[in-house]
N, C-alpha and C positions, 0 to 999 in steps of 0.2 A: 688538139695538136700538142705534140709533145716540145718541150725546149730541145734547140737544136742550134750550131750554126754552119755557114758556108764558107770556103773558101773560092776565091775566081781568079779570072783575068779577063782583061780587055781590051782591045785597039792591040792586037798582036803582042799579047805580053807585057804594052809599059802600062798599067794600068792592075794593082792587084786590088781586091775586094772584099771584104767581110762585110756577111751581113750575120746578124742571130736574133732570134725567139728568146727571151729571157726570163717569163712571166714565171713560170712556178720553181726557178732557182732563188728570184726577188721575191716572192712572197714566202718561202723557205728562210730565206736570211733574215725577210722584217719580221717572222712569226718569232723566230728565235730571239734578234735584237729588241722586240717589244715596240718599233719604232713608230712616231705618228708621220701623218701624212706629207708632211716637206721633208723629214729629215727620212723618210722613204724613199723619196723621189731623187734625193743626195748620194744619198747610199747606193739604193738600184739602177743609177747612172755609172758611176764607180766603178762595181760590180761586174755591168754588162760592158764595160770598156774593156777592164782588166780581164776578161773573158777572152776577149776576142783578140787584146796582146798575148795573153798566153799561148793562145793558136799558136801563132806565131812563132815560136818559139819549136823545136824538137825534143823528142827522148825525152831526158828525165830532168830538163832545163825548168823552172820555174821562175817567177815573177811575183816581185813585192810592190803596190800602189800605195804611197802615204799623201793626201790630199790634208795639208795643215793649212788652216785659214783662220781667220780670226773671228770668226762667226760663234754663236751658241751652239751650236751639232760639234765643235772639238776634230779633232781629227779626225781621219775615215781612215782607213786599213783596207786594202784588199790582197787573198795570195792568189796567184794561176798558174796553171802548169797548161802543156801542151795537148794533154788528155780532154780538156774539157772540164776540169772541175776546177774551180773556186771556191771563194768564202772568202767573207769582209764582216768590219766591224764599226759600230761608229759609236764615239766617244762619249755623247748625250743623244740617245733613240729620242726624248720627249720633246723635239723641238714642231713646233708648227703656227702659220700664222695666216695672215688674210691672203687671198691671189691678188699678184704682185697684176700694175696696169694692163698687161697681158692677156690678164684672165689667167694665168698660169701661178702652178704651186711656185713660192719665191725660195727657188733654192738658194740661189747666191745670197740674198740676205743669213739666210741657214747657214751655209759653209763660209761666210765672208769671200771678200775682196781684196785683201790683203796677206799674203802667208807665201807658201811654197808645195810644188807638186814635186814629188820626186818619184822614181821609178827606179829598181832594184834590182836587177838580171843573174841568177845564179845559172852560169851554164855550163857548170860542172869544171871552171878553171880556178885556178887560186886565188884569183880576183875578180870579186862581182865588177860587172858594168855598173856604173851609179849614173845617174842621171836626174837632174835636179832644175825646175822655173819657177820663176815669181805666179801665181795666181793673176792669169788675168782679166776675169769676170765672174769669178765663182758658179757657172753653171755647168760646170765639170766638161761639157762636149768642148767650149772652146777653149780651157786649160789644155784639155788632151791636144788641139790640134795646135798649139805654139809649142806646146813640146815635142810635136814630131818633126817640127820648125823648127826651133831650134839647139834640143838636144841631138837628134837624130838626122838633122836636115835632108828631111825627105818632107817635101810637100803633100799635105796629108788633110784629108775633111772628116770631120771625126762628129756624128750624132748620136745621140742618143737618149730617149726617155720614156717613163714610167708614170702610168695614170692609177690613182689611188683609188677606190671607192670609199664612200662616207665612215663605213665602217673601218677603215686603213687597212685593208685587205690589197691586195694586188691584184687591179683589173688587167693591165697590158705592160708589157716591158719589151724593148727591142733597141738594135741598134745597129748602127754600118761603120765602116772604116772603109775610105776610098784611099789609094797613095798613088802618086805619080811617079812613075820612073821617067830617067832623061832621054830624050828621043821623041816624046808626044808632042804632036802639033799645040799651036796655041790655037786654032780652030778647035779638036778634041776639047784641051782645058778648060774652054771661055763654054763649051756646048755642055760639060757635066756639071760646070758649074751654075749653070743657068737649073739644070735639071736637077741639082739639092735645093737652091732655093726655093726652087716652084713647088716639090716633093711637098703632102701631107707632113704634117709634125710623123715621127716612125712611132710614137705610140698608138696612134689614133688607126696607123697600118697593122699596126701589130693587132691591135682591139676590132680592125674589119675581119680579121683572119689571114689578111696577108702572111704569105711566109718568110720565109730569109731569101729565095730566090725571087718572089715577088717584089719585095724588096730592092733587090738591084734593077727588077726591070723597070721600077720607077727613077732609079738612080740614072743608068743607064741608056736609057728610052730604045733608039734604034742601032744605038749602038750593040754590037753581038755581045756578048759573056760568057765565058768558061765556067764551068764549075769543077773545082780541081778535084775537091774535097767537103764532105758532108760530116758532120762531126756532133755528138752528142753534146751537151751542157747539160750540167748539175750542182748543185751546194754537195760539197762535201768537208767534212773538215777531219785534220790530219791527227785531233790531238785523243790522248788514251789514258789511263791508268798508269801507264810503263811510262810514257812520254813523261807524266808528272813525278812519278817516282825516282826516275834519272834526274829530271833540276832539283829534288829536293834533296837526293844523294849528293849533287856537286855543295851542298853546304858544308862548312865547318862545323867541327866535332860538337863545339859550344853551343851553337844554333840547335844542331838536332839533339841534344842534348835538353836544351830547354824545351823542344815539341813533343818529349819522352817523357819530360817529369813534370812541366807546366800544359800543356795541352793535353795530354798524353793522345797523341796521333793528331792527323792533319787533314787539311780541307783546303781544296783548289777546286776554280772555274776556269772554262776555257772563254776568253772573248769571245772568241769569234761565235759559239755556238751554244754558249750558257751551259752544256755539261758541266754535273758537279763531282768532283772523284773526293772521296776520303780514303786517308792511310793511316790505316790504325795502329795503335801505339807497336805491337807485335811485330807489324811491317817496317816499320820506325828504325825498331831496336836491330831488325835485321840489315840494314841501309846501314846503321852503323858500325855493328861488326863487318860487313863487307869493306867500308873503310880502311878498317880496325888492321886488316888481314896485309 
């Protein structure tokens, strides 16, 4: 089964839904990031969130996720656009430690308990949306869902997770967004809510082969569901040659100057995806006369 996710509705429209498959965009980002098995499960929670805000979103709007806590993982990075493609990064890949009483990977010890989740909305106006909370349990699903509280104040149930195999590979990844619009009964409310607790962990659905629409019929149960919209997910990332060669032209004369005669040419990585580009002295010297001009 290929990554994918959904868009719905329910109980006559106040009720919208996202579910997604995320396994081989997650194990794409940790192959890249290098990451061991909790700071995986950090990451590809992150990831498949900022995924499914980007839905969200239209056109050519994207979405920045900075998840800072005061844990050893460092920050986390995610971008998404409305297309379905993302990419994230995370600040130290080598964290990992015993399964927290749970039996589960201990992310919040990973990311901390203490920091800020912010949320970044470029949608094409002069001013990003920013949106910005305290960390309140470092296991990312229920950050996400006080910031839909109370950045966004839409009541909102937000899961999502990722099962590692020994080798740090990515066996399953998956996740939903339920949000409530005003007008739902508190019968509805008190009925979906019964029905996430009860739900399987979404990883372990995602690792039966459930899909994103089987997914909400566990959300769900008898209640009907729309599917509005079916929608590809992928790791993609944005950065190039050209992209590096434009930051390294916005430099001052003196700087490139010293990559001409002291380096003679340059060397960048991209975070998000470990691409390495070099710009050789030749390329250099021409960044500078374009200056020059």
């Amino acid at each position: 089964m290929r990554d994918y996710l959904i868009k719905a509705t329910a109980c006559e429209g106040k009720v919208r839904a996202y579910a997604i498959r995320s396994t081989e965009m997650v194990e794409e980002t940790r192959r890249r990031q290098d990451t061991w098995a909790t700071a995986s499960a950090a990451l590809g929670r992150t990831l498949t969130i900022s995924t499914m805000m980007g839905a969200m979103l239209k056109g050519e709007d994207k979405i920045t996720v900075k998840i800072e806590g005061d844990g050893p993982t460092g920050p986390i990075v995610a971008d998404a656009n409305a297309k379905g493609e993302a990419r994230a990064y995370i600040t130290n890949p080598h964290v990992d430690f015993d399964l927290n009483e749970k039996g589960k990977l201990d992310v919040a010890r990973a990311v901390g308990t203490n920091g800020y989740l912010s949320v970044v909305k470029d949608l094409g106006l002069k001013e990003h949306f920013t949106g910005q909370v305290p960390i309140v349990s470092g296991e990312i699903s229920e950050d996400f869902t006080y910031y839909f509280a109370n950045s966004e104040q839409i009541p909102t149930s937000v899961g999502a997770g990722v099962l590692v195999n020994p080798d740090h590979t990515i066996l399953a990844s998956g996740g939903f967004i339920v949000q409530v619009m005003p007008g739902v009964s508190d019968d509805t409310i008190e009925y979906i809510e019964k029905r996430i607790q009860a739900m399987p962990a979404i990883s372990k659905l995602v690792h039966l082969g459930k899909n994103p629409e089987e997914i909400l019929t566990e959300l769900f149960g008898k209640e009907e569901f729309k599917v509005l919209e079916k929608l590809p997910v992928q790791f993609r990332c944005t950065c190039s040659k050209e992209r590096i060669k434009n930051a390294i032209g916005g430099l001052d004369l003196k700087e490139l100057d010293e990559m001409i005669e002291v380096d003679e040419g340059a060397e960048a990585s991209c975070h998000f995806c470990n691409e390495r580009y070099e710009v050789t002295k030749e390329e250099l010297i021409e960044l500078k006369q374009s200056k020059e001009i």
